[in-house]
C-alpha positions in Angstrom: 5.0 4.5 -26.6 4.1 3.5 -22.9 8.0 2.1 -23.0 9.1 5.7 -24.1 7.0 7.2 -21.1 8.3 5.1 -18.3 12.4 6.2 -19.5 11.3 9.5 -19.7 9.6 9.4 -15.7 12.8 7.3 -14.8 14.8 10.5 -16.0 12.6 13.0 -14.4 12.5 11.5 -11.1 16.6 10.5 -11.0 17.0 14.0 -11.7 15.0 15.2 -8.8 16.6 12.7 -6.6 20.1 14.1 -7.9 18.8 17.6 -7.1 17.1 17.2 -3.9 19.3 19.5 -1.9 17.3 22.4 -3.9 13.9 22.4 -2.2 12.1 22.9 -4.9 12.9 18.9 -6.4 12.0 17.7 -3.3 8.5 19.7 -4.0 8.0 18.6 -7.3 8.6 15.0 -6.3 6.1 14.9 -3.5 3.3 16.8 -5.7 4.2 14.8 -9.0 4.0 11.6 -7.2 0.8 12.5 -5.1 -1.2 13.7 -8.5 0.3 11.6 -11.3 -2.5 9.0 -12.3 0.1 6.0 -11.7 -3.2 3.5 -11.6 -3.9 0.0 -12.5 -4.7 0.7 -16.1 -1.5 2.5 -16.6 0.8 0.6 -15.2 2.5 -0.3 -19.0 3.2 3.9 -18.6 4.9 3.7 -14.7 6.0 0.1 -14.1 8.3 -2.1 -16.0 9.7 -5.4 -14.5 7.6 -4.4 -11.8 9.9 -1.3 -10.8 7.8 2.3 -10.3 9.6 4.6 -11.9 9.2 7.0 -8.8 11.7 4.8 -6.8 14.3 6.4 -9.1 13.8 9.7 -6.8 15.4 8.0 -4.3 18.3 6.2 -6.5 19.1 9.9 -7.9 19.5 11.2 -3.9 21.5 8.3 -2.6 23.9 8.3 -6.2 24.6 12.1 -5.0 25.3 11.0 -1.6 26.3 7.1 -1.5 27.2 7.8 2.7 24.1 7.7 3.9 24.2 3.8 4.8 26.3 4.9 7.6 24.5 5.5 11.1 21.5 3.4 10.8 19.6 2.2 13.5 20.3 -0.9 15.8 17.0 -2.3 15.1 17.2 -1.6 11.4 20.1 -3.5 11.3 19.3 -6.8 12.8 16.0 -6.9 11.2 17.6 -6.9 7.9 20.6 -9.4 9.1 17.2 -11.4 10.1 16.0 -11.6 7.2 19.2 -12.1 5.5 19.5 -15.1 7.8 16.7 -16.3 6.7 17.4 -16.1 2.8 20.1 -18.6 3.6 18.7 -21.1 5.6 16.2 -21.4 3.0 18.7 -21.8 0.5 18.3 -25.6 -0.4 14.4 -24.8 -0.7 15.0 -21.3 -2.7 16.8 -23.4 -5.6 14.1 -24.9 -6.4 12.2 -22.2 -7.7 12.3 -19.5 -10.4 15.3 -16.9 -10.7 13.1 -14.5 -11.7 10.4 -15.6 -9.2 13.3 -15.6 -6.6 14.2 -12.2 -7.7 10.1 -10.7 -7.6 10.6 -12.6 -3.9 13.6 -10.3 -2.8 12.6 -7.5 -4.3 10.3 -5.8 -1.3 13.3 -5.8 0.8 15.4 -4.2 -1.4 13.1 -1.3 -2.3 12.6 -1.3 1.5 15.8 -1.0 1.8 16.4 1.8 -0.5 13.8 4.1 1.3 15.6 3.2 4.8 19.0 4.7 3.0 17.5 7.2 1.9 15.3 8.5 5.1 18.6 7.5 6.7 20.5 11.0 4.8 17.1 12.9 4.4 14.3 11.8 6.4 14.8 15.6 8.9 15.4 17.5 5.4 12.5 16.5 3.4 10.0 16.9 6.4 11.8 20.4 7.0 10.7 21.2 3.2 7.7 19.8 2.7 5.0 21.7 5.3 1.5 20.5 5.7 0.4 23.6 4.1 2.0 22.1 1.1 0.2 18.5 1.7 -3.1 20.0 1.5 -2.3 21.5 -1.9 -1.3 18.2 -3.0 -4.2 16.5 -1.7 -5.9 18.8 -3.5 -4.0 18.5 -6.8 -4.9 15.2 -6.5 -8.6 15.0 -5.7 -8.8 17.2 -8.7 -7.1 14.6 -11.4 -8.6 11.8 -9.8 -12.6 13.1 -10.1 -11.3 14.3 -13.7 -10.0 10.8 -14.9 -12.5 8.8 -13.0 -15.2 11.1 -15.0 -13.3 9.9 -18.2 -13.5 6.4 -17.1 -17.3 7.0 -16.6 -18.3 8.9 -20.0 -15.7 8.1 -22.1 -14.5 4.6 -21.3 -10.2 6.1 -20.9 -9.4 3.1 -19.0 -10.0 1.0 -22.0 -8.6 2.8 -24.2 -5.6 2.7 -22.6 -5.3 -1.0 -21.1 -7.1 -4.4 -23.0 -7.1 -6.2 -20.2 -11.0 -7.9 -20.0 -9.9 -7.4 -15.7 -11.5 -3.7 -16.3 -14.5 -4.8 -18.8 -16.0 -7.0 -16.1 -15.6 -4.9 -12.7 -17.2 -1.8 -11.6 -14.9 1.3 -12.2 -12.4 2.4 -9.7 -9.1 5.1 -9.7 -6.3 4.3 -7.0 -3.1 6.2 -7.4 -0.4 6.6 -5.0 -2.0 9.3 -3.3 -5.0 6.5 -2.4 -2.6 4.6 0.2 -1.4 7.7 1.7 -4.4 9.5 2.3 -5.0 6.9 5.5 -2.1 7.5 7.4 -2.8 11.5 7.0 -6.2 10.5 8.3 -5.6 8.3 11.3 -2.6 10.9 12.3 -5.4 14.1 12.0 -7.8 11.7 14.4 -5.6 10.6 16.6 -3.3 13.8 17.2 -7.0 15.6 17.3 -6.5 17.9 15.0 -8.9 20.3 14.0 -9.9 19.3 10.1 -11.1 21.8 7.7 -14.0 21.0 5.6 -12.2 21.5 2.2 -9.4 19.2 3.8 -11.5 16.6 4.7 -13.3 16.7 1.2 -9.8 16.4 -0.3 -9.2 13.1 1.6 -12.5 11.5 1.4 -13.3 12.1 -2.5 -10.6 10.5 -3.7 -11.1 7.5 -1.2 -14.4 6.8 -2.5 -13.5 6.4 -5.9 -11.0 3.9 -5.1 -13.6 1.6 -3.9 -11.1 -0.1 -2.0 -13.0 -1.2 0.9 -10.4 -2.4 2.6 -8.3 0.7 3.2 -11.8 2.7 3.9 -13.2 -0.1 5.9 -10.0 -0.8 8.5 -9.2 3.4 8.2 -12.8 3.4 9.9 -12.3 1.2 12.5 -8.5 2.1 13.3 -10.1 5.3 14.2 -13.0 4.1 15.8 -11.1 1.8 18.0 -9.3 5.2 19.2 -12.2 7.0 20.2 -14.1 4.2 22.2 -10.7 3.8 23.9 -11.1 7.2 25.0 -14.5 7.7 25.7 -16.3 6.7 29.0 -18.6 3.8 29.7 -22.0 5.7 28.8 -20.2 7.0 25.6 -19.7 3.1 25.1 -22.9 1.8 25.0 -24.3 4.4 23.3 -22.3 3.7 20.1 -23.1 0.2 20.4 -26.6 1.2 20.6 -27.2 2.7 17.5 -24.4 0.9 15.6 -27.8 -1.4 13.8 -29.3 1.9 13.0 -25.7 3.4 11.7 -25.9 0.0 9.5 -29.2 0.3 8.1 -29.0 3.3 6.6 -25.7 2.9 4.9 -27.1 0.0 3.3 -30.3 2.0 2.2 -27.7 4.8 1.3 -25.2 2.4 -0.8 -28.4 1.0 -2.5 -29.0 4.2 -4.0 -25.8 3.9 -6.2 -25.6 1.9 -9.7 -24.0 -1.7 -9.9 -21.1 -0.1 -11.9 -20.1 3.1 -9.5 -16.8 2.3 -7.3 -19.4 2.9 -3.8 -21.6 -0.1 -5.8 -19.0 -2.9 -4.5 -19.9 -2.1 -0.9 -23.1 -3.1 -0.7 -21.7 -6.9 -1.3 -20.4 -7.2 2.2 -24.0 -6.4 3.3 -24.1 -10.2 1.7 -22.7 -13.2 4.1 -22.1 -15.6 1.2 -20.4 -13.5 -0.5 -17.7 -12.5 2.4 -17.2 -16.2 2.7 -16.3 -16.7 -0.9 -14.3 -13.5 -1.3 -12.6 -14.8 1.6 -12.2 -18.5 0.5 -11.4 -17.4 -3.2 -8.3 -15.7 -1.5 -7.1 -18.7 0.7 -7.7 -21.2 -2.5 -4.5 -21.0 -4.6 -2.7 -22.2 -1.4 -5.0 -24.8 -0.3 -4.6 -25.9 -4.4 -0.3 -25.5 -3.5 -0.9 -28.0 -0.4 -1.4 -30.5 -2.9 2.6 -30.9 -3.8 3.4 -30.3 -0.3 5.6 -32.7 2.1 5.2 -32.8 5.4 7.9 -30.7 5.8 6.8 -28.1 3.9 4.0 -27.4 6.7 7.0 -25.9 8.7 9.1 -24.7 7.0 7.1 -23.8 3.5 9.0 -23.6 0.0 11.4 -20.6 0.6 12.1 -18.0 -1.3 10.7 -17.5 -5.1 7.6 -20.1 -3.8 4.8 -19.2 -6.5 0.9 -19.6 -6.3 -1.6 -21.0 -9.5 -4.4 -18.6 -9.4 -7.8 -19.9 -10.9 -9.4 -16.6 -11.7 -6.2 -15.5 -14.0 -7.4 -17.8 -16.4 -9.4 -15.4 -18.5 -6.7 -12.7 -18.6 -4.3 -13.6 -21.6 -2.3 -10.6 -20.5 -0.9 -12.5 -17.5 0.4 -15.3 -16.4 -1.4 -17.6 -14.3 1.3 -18.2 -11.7 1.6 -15.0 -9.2 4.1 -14.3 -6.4 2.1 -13.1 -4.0 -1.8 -13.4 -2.9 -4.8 -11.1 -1.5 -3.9 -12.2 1.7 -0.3 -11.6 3.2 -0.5 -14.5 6.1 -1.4 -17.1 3.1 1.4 -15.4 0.9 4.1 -16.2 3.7 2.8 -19.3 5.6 3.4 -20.6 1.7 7.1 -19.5 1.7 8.5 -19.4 4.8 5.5 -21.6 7.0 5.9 -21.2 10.5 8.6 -18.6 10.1 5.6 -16.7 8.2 5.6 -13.8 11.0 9.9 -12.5 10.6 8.9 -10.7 7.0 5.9 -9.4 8.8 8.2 -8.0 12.0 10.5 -6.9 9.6 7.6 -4.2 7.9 6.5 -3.3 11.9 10.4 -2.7 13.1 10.6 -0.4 9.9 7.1 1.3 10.5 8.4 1.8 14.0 11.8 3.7 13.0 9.7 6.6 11.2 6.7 6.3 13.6 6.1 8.5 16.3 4.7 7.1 19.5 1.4 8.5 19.6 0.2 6.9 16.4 2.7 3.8 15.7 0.4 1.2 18.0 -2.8 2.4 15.2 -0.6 2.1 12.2 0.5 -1.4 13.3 -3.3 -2.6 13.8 -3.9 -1.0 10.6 -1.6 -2.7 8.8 -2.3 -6.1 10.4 -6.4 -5.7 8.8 -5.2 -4.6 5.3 -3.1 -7.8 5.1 -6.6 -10.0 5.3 -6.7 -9.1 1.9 -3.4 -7.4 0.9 -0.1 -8.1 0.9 1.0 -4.7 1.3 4.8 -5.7 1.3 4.7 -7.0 -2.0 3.1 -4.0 -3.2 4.7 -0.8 -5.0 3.4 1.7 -2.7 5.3 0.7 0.5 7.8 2.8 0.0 5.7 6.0 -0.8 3.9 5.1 2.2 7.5 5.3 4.5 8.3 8.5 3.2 5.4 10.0 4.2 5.1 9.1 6.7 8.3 9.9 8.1 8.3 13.4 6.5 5.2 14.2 8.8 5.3 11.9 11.5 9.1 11.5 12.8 10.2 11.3 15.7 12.1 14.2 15.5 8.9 16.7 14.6 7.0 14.5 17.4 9.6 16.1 20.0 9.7 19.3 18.9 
């Protein structure tokens, strides 16, 4: 059934990309992909070979219009002849690995690539379609679905139901859809562009956060922002907030106490806990100290190449899975592994791209943004990258920046 769901999505989705000169496709993408509950526990239902079936969108646009590889940035262009570069010097390395672990490797660059050909052709078209009027009511479409489900998670246990993964039996319950990793960048551009944020707006954004429990994305969306404002403010302003920053503390943890162990807000009252942020932390470096252990010397500098693969411990009790993963919580241990002291080129690669569809006033925040989320993300391995490109270069280009 979930098999039958994901060709039927794939359909849907080419057929909007094939359409997109009619407004209205390009509409129904942006809202179906902001509300659709493409979460962990139904990824059998979106993903297959770890390929979201909303990436068809943008196969569908550039199979009506195959041109659209023509006029792309300088920039662009050498950071992807970098990286293809570095694909070959790594060659010998790369053959020693998996093909299919190889091909999981390559794979962000090509989806990042597809959403640069497409933004290439459309990028000016889809932001002139899509207004922020039309944002809001998707952010509020989605806060709407995602209370709903994560009420059915709560009463009526729908996440096991639909997945038997024991992942979701032993951790507290949380919904993340697509929406989740946008909701950010339309916050940090409504902060730092000082825009005046209705209530309902604002409820819209944060509701849906909070049931993510992603504390990473809330956490750094915090201090991205709060790093703006005490860069604006003046020296008394300053001290002020560093004043009452203990008090600020305190009663968030008296606040977070307040919620069960199994609520999504539950998980941040552990990093009120110092042991624990050190073994979160650790738990994330371990499967490459564990790799170290077949290392050569070489392999210090210049890591395993392409396809490089990490054994991670707490897999173990998940028969779904394998126990081998491409990728880890942490994107500078993910790429030190592969590519060692070359680990920063796939990194610069993401901030040339976030810089092309960026404008000025909020690209520096986006980059330190970024940067934080990789402690315990590797955001280029991960299936929402190239949601996140499109909008944000729908509402932040350069070209609406100017205007």
């Amino acid at each position: 059934m979930s098999t039958y769901i994901y060709i039927l999505f794939t359909f849907v989705y080419f057929f909007l990309g094939y359409s997109i000169k009619n407004d209205k496709s390009t509409k129904v993408f942006v809202l179906l992909t902001f509300a659709m509950p493409f979460t962990n526990f139904t990824t059998n239902f979106h993903t297959i070979f770890q390929v979201s079936t909303y990436l068809f969108f943008f196969v569908g646009a550039l199979v009506k219009d195959h041109k659209s590889v023509n006029n792309l940035s300088k920039s662009v262009k050498l950071i992807y002849a970098l990286i293809a570069v570095l694909f070959f010097l790594y060659l010998p390395l790369t053959l020693n690995n998996g093909f299919i672990d190889i091909l999981k490797d390559i794979k962000p660059y090509l989806f990042l690539g597809l959403i640069v050909l497409f933004l290439n052709k459309y990028s000016q078209y889809a932001s002139d379609t899509i207004s922020e009027k039309f944002i809001l009511r998707c952010l509020q479409i989605n806060c709407i679905i995602a209370v709903l489900f994560y009420a059915s998670m709560h009463l009526f246990d729908l996440h096991l139901l639909l997945i038997e993964d024991p992942y979701y039996k032993n951790n507290e319950l949380r919904y993340t859809n697509l929406a989740s990793y946008c909701i950010p960048l339309l916050f940090i551009n409504n902060i730092i562009t000082s825009k005046k944020i209705r209530i309902d707006e604002a409820l819209y954004m944060i509701i849906p956060m909070l049931l993510t429990g992603n504390r990473t994305i809330i956490l750094v969306s915090l201090f991205v922002a709060l790093t703006y404002y005490f860069s604006k403010w003046n020296l008394k302003a300053k001290l002020t907030a560093i004043t009452i920053t203990p008090f600020v503390t305190v009663t968030m943890f008296y606040i977070l106490s307040l919620f069960g162990n199994n609520t999504s807000l539950s998980r941040f009252k552990k990093l009120f806990n110092l042991e624990y942020l050190s073994h979160a932390m650790s738990t994330r470096l371990e499967p490459l100290f564990l790799s170290f252990r077949d290392y050569n010397v070489s392999n210090y500098f210049v890591g395993n190449g392409f396809g490089h693969n990490y054994y991670i411990p707490w897999f173990e009790y998940r028969e779904n899975i394998g126990n081998y993963n491409i990728y880890l919580d942490n994107i500078y241990a993910t790429l030190y592994g592969k590519f060692g002291l070359f680990f920063f080129v796939p990194i610069l690669f993401f901030i040339v791209l976030l810089k092309n569809y960026s404008s000025k006033q909020v690209y520096n925040y986006l980059v330190l943004y970024f940067l934080l989320v990789g402690l315990t993300n590797s955001f280029i391995y991960q299936p929402y990258l190239p949601w996140f490109l499109f909008v944000l270069a729908i509402t932040l280009n350069k070209t609406r920046a100017k205007s």
